[in-house]
N, C-alpha and C positions, 0 to 999 in steps of 0.2 A: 779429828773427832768433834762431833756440834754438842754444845751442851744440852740437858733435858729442860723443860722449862721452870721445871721447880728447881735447878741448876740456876739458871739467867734470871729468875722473880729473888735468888738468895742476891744476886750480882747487886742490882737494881735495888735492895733493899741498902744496902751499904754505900750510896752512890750518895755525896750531896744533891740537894733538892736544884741546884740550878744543874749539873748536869743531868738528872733524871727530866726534869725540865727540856734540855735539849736532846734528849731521845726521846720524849716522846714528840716532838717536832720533827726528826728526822724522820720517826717511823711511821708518824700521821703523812708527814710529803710524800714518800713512798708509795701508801697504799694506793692501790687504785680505785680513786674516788666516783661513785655513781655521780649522775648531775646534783641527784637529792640531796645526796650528802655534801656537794662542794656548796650546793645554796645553803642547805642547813648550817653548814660551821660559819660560813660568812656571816650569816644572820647571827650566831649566838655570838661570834666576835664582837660584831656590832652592839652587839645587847650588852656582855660582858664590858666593855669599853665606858659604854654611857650609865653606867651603875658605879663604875669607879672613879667617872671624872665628875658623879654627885648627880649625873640628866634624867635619871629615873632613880625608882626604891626599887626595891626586891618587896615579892612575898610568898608566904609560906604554899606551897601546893597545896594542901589540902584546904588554906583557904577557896585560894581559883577555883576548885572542882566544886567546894560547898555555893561557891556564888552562880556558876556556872549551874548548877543544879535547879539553885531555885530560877532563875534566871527562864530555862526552859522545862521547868515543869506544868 
């Protein structure tokens, strides 16, 4: 019998953060990725990576859209 998903989302609630952590790596390898998507996560890896080893900041989105606005109004 396969559990409901409000079943497996209760599992996954009670799991430590590094094993939820590794499902969701297994279940991200798994799926079958468009090319979109295998560039997209590569890139935000990359992105992700260089924000924690200090090589860029973050900001807020609704900055970006505000400057992006005025930018091409």
């Amino acid at each position: 019998m396969s559990l409901s998903l409000t079943q497996i989302e209760h599992e996954v609630d009670q799991l430590p953060q590094h094993d939820v952590e590794e499902l969701f790596e297994y279940i991200f390898k798994r799926k079958v990725l468009t090319e979109h998507d295998r560039i997209w996560g590569e890139e935000a890896s990359r992105r992700l990576k260089a924000y924690k080893e200090g090589r860029t900041t973050a900001r807020l989105a609704g900055d970006v859209i505000k400057d992006l606005k005025a930018k091409f109004a």
